[in-house]
C-alpha positions as CSV (number, residue, x, y, z in Angstrom):
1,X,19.2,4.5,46.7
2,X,19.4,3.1,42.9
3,X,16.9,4.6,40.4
4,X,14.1,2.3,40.3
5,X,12.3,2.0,36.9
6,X,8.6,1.7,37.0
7,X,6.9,0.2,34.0
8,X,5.1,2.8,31.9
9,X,1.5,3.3,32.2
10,X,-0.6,2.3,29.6
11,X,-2.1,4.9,27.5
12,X,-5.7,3.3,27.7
13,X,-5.3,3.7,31.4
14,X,-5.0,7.4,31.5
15,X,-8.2,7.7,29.3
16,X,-6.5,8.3,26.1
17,X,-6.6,5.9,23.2
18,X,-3.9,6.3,20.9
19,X,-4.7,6.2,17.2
20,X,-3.4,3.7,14.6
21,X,-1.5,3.5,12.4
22,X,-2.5,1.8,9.4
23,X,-0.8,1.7,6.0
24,X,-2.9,1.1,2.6
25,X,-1.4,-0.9,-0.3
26,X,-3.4,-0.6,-3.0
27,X,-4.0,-2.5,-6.2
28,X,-5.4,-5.1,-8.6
29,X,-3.5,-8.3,-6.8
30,X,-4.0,-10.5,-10.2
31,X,-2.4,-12.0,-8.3
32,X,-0.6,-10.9,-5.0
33,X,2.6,-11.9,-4.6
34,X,6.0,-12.3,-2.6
35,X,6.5,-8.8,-3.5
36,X,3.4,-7.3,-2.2
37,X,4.5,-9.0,1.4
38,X,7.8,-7.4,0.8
39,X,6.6,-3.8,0.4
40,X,4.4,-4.7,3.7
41,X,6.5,-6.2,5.9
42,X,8.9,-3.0,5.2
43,X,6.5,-0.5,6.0
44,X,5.7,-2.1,9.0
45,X,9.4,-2.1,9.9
46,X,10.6,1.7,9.2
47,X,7.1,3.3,9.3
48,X,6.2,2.5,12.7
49,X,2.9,1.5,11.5
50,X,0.5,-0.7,13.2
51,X,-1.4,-2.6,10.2
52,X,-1.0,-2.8,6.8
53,X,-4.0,-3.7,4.6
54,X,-3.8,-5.1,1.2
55,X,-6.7,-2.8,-0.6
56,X,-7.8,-4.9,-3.3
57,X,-9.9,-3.5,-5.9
58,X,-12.7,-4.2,-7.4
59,X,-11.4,-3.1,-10.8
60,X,-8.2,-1.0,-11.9
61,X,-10.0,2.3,-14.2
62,X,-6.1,1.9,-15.8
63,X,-6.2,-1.7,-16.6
64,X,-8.2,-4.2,-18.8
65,X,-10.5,-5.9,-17.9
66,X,-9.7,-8.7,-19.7
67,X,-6.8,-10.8,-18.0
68,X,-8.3,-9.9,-15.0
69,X,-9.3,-12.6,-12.1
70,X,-12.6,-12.3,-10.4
71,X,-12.6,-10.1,-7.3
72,X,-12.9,-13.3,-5.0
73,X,-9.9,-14.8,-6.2
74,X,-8.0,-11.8,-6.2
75,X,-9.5,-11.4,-2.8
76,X,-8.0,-14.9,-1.6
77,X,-4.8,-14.5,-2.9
78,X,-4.2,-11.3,-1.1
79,X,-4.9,-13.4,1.9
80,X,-2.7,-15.8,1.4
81,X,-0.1,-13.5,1.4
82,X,-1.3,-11.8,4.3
83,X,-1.0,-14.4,6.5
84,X,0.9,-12.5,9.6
85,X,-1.0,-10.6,12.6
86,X,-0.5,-7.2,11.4
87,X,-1.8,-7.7,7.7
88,X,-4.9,-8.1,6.6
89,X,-6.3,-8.6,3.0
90,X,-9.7,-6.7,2.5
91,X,-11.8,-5.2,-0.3
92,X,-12.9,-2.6,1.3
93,X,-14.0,-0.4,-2.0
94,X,-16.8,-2.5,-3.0
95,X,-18.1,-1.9,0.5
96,X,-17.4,2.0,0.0
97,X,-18.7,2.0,-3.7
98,X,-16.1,3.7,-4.5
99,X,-13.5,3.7,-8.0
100,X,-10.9,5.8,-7.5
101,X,-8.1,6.4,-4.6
102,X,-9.1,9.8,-4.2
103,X,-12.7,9.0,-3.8
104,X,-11.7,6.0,-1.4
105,X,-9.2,7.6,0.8
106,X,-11.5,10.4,2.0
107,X,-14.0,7.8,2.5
108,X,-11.6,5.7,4.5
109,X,-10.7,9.2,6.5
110,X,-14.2,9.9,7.5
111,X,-14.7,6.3,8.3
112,X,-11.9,5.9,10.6
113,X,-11.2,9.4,12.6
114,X,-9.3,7.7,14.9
115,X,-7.1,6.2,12.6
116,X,-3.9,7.2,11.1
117,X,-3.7,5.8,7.3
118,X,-0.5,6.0,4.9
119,X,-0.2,4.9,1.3
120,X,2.0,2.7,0.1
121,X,3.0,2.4,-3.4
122,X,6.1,1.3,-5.5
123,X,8.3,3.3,-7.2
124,X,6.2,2.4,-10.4
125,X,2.7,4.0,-9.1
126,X,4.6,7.0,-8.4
127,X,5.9,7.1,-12.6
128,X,1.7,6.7,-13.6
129,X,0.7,8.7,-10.5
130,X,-0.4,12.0,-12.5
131,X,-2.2,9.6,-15.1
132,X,-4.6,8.5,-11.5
133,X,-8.0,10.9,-11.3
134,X,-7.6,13.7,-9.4
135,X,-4.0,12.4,-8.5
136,X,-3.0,15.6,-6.3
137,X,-5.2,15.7,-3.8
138,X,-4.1,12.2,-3.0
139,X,-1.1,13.7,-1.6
140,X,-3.5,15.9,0.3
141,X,-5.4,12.8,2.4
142,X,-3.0,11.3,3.7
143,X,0.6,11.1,3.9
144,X,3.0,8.8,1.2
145,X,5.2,6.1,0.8
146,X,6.7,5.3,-1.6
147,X,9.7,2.2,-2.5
148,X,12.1,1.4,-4.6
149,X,11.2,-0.7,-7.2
150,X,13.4,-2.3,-10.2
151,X,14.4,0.1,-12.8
152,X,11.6,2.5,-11.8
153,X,13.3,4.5,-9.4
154,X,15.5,7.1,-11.4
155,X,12.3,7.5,-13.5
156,X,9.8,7.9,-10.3
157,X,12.2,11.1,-8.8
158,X,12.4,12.6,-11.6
159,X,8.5,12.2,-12.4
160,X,5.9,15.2,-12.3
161,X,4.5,13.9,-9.0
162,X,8.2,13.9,-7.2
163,X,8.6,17.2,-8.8
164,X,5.5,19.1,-8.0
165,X,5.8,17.7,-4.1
166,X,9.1,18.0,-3.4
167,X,9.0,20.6,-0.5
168,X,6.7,18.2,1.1
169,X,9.0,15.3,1.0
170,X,10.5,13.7,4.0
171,X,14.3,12.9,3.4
172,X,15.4,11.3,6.9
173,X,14.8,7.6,8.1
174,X,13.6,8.8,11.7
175,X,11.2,11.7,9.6
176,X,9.6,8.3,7.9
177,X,9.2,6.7,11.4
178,X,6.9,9.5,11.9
179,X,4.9,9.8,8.6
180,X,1.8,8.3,10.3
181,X,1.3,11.2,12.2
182,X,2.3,14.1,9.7
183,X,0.1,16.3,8.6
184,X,-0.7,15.7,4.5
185,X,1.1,16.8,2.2
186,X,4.0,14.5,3.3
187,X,5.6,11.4,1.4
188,X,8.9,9.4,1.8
189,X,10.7,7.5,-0.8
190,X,12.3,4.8,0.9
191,X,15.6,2.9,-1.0
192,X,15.1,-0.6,0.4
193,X,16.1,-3.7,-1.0
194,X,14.1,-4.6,-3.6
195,X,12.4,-7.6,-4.7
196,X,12.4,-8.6,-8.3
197,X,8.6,-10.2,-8.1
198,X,5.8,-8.8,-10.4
199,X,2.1,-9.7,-11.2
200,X,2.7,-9.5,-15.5
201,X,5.8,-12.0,-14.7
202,X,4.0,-14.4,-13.3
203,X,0.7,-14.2,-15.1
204,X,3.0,-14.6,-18.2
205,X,4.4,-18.2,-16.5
206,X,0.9,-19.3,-15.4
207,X,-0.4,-18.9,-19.0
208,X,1.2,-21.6,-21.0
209,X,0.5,-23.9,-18.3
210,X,-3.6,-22.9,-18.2
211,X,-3.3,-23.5,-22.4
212,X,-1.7,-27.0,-22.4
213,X,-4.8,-27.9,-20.1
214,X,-7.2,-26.6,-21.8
215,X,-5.9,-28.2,-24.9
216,X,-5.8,-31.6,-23.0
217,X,-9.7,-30.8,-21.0
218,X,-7.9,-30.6,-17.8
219,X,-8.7,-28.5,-14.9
């Protein structure tokens, strides 16, 4: 007789709910971009991961506060590029009350047991990484991805986080498909294509623009 293939039995039906897998991409979003979808939409491809939330934050301790867009519309443009079922744009710090990653990723930990979180990051946050409070035992919460961004990468692997984690790094594309589930420390730097978009480029645009109506009383 040929084989007959049963479908599989769903996991919920056996009594066991498997956990998610949710990646974190942090940052100011002043103002999210094509490049923050980018970074998303990868980590949802070779990390096997369920969700990916834009974390937007209340206010970068690294960055001035001038320049910077109220939380609301910072809020709404991460939305806007989050507009797909497996993203979501929240600000889920000034819920916390907390500052820094370190402080917010153990909350988000004890929060969520049943969830398994990654961070995401460009090749830029991993240059500044040991400039971030208590920036080690970020490596500790959870595990860490990290992409290839434009002229940033060189610097990012040879970098004093790279360095002082290398034994915990993850080389192989099927070891990333299972980051979500590896116990911290253990990161990934993954070379995908890169995309040239930046927040300080197109701030820069939007400015003369805002000036010449402001100089005619136009909103």
């Amino acid at each position: 007789m040929p084989l007959v293939r049963l479908p599989p039995v769903p996991a919920r039906a056996l009594g066991f709910t498997p956990k998610r897998r949710v990646g974190l991409l942090g940052g100011s979003f002043n103002p999210a971009h094509e490049g923050h979808r980018h970074i998303a939409e990868l980590a949802l491809k070779h990390l096997g991961l369920d969700e990916v939330w834009f974390l937007v934050s209340p206010g970068n301790p690294l960055k001035q506060a001038k320049g910077m867009a109220p939380l609301a519309q910072r809020l709404a443009s991460a939305a806007a590029q989050a507009r797909h079922p497996r993203l979501r744009a929240v600000a889920i710090e000034r819920d916390l009350g907390t500052r820094f990653t370190a402080d917010t990723l153990v909350a988000l930990v004890r929060r969520f047991p049943k969830t398994c979180f990654v961070w995401l990051m460009g090749a830029d946050n991993l240059v500044q990484l040991p400039r971030w409070e208590r920036w080690s035992s970020i490596f500790h919460a959870v595990p860490i991805a990290v992409f290839a961004r434009p002229s940033y990468s060189t610097n990012a692997l040879a970098g004093k986080a790279a360095h002082r984690f290398s034994p915990a790094r993850r080389r192989s594309l099927h070891q990333a498909t299972r980051l979500a589930s590896r116990k911290p420390p253990a990161w990934v730097f993954l070379h995908t294509r890169l995309h040239p978009a930046s927040a300080t480029s197109i701030r820069a645009r939007t400015r003369p623009t805002q000036k010449r109506r402001a100089a005619s009383g136009k909103r």
